[in-house]
C-alpha positions in Angstrom: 94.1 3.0 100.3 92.4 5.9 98.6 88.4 5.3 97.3 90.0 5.1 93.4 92.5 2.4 94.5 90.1 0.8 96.5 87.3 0.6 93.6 90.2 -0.8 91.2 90.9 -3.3 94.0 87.3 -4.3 93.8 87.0 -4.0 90.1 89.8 -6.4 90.1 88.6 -9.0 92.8 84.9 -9.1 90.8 86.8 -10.2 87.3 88.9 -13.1 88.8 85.5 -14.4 90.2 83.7 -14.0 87.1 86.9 -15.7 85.4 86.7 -18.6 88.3 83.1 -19.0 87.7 83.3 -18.9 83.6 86.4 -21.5 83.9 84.6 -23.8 86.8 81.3 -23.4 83.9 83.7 -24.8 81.0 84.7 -27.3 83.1 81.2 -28.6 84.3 79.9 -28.9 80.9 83.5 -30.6 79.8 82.8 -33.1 82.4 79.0 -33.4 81.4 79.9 -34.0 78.0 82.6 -36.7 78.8 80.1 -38.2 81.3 77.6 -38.5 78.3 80.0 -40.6 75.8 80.8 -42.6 78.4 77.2 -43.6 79.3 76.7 -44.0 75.6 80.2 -46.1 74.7 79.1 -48.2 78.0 75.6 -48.6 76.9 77.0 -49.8 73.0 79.0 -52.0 74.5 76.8 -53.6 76.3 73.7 -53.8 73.5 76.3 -55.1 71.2 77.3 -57.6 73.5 74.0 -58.9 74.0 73.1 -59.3 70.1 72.6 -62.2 68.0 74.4 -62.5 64.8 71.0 -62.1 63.1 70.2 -58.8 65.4 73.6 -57.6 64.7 72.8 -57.9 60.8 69.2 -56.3 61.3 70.9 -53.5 62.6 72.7 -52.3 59.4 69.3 -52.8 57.5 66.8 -49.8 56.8 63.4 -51.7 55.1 60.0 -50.3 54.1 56.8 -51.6 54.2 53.9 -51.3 52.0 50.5 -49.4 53.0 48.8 -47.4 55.6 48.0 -49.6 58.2 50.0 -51.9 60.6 49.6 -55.2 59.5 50.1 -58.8 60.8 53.1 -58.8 58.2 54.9 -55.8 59.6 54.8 -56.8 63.1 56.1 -60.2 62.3 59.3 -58.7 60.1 59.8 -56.4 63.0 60.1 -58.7 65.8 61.6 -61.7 63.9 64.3 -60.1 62.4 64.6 -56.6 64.1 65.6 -54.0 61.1 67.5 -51.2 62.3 65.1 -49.1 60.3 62.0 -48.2 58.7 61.9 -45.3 55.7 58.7 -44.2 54.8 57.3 -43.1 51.7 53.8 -41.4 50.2 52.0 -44.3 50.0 52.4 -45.2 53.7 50.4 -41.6 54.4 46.7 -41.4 55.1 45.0 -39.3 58.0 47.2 -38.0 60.9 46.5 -40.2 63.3 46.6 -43.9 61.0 49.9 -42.3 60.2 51.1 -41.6 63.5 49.2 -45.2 64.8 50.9 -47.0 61.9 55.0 -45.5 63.0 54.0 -45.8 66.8 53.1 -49.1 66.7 56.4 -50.3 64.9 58.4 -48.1 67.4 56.7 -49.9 70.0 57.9 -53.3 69.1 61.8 -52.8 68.8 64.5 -52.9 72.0 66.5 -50.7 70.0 65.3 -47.4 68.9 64.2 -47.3 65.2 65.7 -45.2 62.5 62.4 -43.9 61.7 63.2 -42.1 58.2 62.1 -40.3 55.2 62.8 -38.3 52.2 62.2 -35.0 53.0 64.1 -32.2 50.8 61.5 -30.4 49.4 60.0 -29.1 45.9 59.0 -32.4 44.3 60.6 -34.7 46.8 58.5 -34.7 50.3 56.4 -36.9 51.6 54.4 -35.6 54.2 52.3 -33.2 52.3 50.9 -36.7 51.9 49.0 -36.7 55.0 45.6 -36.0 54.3 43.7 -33.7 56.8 46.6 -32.0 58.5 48.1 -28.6 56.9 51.9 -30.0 56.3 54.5 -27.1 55.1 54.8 -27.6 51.3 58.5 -26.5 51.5 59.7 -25.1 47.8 62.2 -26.2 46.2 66.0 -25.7 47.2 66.7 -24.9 44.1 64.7 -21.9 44.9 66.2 -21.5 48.3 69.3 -21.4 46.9 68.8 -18.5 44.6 67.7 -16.6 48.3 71.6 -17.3 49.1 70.0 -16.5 52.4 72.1 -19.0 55.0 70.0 -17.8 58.0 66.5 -18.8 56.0 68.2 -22.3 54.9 68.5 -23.0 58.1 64.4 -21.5 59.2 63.4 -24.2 56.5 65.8 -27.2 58.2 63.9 -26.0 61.3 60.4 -26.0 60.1 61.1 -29.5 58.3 62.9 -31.1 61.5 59.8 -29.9 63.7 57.2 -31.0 61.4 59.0 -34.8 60.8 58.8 -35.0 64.8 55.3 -34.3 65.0 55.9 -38.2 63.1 58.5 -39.4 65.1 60.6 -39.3 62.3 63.9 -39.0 63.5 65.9 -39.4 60.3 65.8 -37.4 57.2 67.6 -37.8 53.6 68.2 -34.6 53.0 70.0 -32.4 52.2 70.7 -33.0 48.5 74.7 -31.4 48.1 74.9 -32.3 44.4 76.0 -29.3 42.0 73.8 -29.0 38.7 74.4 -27.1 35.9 70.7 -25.8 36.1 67.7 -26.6 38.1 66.0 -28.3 35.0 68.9 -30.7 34.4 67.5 -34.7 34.1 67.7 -36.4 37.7 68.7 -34.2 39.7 67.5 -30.6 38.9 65.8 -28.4 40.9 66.5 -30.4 44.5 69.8 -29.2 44.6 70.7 -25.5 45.8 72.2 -24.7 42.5 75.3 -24.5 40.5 77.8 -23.3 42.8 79.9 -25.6 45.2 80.2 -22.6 47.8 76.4 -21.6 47.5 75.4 -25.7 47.5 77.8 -26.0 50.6 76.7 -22.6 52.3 72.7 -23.8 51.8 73.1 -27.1 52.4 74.6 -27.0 55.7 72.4 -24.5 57.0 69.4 -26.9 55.9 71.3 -29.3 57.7 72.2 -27.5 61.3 68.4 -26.5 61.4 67.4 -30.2 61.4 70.2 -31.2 63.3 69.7 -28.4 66.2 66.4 -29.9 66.2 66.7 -33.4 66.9 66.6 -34.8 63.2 69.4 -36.3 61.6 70.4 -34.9 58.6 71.8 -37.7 55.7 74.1 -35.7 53.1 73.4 -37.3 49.5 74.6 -38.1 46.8 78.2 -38.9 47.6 80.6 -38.2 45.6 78.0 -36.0 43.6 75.4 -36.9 41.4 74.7 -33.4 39.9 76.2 -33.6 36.7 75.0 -37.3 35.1 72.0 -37.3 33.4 71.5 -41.1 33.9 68.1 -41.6 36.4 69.9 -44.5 38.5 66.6 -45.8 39.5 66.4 -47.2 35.8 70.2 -47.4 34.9 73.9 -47.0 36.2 75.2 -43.5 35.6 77.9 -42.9 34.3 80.3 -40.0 35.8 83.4 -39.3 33.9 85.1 -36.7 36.2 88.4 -37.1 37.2 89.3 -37.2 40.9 91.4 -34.1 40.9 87.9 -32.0 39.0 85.6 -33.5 41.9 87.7 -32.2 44.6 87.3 -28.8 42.4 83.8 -29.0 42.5 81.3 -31.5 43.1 83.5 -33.0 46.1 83.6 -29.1 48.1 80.2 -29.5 50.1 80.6 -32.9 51.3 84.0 -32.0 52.7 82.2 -28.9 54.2 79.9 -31.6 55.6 82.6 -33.8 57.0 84.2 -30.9 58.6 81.0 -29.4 59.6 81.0 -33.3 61.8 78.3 -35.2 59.2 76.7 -37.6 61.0 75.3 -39.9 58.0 76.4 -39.4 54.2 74.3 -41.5 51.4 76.5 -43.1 49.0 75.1 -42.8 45.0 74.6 -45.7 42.5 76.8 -44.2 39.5 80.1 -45.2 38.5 83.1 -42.9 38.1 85.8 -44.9 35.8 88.4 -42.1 36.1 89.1 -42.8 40.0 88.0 -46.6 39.8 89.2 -47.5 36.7 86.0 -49.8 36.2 82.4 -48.9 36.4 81.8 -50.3 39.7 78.9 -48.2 41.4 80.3 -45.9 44.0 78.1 -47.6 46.4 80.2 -50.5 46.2 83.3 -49.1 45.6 86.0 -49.7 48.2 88.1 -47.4 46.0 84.9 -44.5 46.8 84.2 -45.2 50.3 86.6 -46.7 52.0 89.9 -45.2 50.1 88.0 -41.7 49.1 85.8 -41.1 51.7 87.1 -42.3 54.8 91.2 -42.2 54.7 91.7 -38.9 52.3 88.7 -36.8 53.3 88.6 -38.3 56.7 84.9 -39.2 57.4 84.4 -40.9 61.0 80.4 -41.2 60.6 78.0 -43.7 58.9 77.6 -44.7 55.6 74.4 -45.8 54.2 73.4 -46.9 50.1 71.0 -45.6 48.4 68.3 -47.5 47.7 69.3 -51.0 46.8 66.2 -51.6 44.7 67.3 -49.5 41.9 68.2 -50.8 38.4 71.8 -48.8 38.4 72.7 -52.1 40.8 70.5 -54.9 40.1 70.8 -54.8 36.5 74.2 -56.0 36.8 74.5 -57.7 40.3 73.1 -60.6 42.3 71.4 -59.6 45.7 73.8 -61.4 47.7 76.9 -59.7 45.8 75.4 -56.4 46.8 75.2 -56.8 50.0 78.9 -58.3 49.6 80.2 -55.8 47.8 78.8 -52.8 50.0 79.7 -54.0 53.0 83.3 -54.5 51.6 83.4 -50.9 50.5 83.3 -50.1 54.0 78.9 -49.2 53.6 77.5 -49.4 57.3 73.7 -49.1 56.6 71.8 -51.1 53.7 68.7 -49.1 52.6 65.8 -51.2 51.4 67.1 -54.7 50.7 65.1 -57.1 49.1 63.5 -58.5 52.5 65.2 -58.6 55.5 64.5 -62.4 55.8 66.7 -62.4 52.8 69.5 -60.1 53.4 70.2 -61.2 56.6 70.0 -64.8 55.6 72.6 -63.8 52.5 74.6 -61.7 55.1 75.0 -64.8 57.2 75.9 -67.3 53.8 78.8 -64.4 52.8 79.9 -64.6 56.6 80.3 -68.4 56.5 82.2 -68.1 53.2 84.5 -65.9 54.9 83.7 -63.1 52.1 82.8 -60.4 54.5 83.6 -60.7 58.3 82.2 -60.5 61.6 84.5 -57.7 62.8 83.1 -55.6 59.7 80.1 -56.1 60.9 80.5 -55.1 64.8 82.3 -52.2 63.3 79.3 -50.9 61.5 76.6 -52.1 64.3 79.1 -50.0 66.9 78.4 -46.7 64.6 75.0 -46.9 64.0 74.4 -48.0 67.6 76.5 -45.0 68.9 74.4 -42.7 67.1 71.1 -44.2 67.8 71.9 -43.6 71.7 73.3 -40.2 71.3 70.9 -38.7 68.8 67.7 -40.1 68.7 65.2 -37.8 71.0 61.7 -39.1 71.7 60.0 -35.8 73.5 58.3 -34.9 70.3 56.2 -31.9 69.4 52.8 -31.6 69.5 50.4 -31.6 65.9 49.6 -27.7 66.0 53.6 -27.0 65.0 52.0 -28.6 61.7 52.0 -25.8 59.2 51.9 -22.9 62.1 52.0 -19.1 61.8 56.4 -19.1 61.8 56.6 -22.0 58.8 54.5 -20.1 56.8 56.3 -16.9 57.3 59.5 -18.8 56.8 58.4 -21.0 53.2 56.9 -16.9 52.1 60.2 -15.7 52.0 61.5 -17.9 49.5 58.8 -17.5 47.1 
């Protein structure tokens, strides 16, 4: 064999290794990957398993808690009746560390890890910047964001948001907001969405979202099926949204189907009707017709469903607590954000289960989800309190001014 032939020989022999190896790589994290669902199914089963009917229930609830401090009160809700969840809000900030003592000691009481959540978009709607005597990001709004059209920077701002949320264990964040507005100083939802545009809300959006989500917060799309074009607050009455089905899938619909195919983990569910899919004014969140028919069978969502708050006036002006819970958990809703109590909601859970108005495989069904994603997703290596408002999230939130 001649030196050319013999280099080509070895030219040759050095590819199908490098092949052999990049295959034998693929497979290895195939087989990781596989390895890690089946830990996680096995571990679901298992939890599940071992629940009480009242545990089970607890699981689907997210509650809050008044104040700064961790109280007598807390602690007892928390071990009696074991809430899936805890959102936070403004008033639950104070110093750093009675904020980070007051979410550490719940997390310390449950078996199950906590959703430990917040509403953290943004512009007018973020609650950290709350915490007194630590420099928290104050993130604009995504209504300016959006007018960047910067994809790369939406996701620098998910980023800076997840790692500054982790700093407070928070490991759950509603945001981002994928409703379209006509303008950023349209009544409800104005300036905390990314603009008028379903393909600039759906590029912006997701980014936000990936950045979070690459960073060990999960990311909750809101408001399904889009809440951008009522003018209706639905904390103080039911909105009204007279769109036809075939016009949402035109528009307001296009980033939440990004979302689902993007593999959504969580979407929020809004209080406001939409009589030209329902035929009724029957708030989406407990619409069967929206969730179940809508969200899951024609745009093929696999993940969880959670309400929006279940305090506002768009659902308890015209419904008893125990038909909400009812209702939402017949619409196929997995995860009931801020019930009355839990004492109550579980209590009324249990009544609607003995009246054979809901059942207990709807409930193992939702418990099996949210479980599943606890145990997957949740990460508790968290970052240390200098990430707060470093050198990079400043740089980042001084591009979009």
């Amino acid at each position: 064999m001649n030196r050319k032939g013999l280099i080509i020989s070895i030219l040759i022999i050095v590819a199908c290794l490098g092949i052999t190896i990049f295959t034998l790589s693929l497979k290895h994290d195939k087989v990781e990957e596989v390895i890690k669902t089946d830990v996680t199914k096995s571990k679901v089963e298992v939890t599940l398993a071992n629940l009480t009917l009242e545990e089970k229930i607890g699981q689907m609830l997210i509650v809050s808690y008044p104040g700064t401090t961790y109280t007598e009160d807390i602690a007892t809700d928390l071990e009696t009746y074991r809430p899936g969840g805890v959102i936070l809000f403004s008033d639950n900030m104070s110093t750093f560390d009675n904020t980070l003592n007051l979410i550490t000691s719940m997390e310390k009481t449950a078996t199950i890890p906590l959703f430990m959540a917040m509403d953290q978009e943004g512009g007018k709607v973020q609650r950290l910047i709350d915490v007194s005597d630590v420099p928290v990001s104050k993130v604009p709004t995504m209504w300016d964001l959006g007018q960047t059209s910067d994809a790369p920077l939406a996701y620098d701002v998910g980023k800076l948001m997840s790692e500054e949320l982790r700093v407070f264990h928070i490991n759950l964040d509603f945001a981002p907001v994928l409703d379209i507005v006509p303008d950023k100083n349209s009544a409800f939802i104005g300036s905390r969405s990314f603009g008028n545009n379903p393909d600039l809300v759906s590029k912006m959006g997701l980014a936000v979202a990936q950045g979070l989500k690459d960073n060990d917060v999960i990311p909750v799309f809101k408001h399904f099926p889009g809440h951008g074009n009522t003018i209706t607050d639905s904390h103080l009455e039911l909105p009204i949204l007279e769109k036809t089905k075939d016009e949402l899938l035109k528009t307001d619909l296009l980033p939440f189907i990004k979302a689902i195919e993007a593999g959504a983990d969580v979407i929020m569910i809004g209080h406001l009707a939409t009589p030209n899919i329902t035929d009724n004014n029957t708030p989406a969140s407990l619409s069967k017709e929206i969730v179940t028919n809508l969200l899951k069978e024609e745009l093929g969502y696999k993940g969880l469903v959670i309400t929006d708050a279940l305090n506002m006036k768009a659902l308890t002006n015209y419904y008893t607590e125990q038909e909400i819970y009812e209702m939402a958990i017949n619409a196929g809703v997995d995860i009931l954000l801020m019930p009355n109590s839990s004492k109550s909601a579980i209590n009324l859970i249990k009544d609607s289960l003995n009246k054979g108005t809901i059942t207990i495989n709807q409930i193992d069904a939702a418990v099996t989800k949210i479980l599943t994603l606890k145990y997957s997703k949740i990460k508790t290596d968290y970052p240390t309190k200098d990430v707060i408002g470093n050198t990079e999230h400043q740089e980042t939130i001084a591009k979009i001014k």
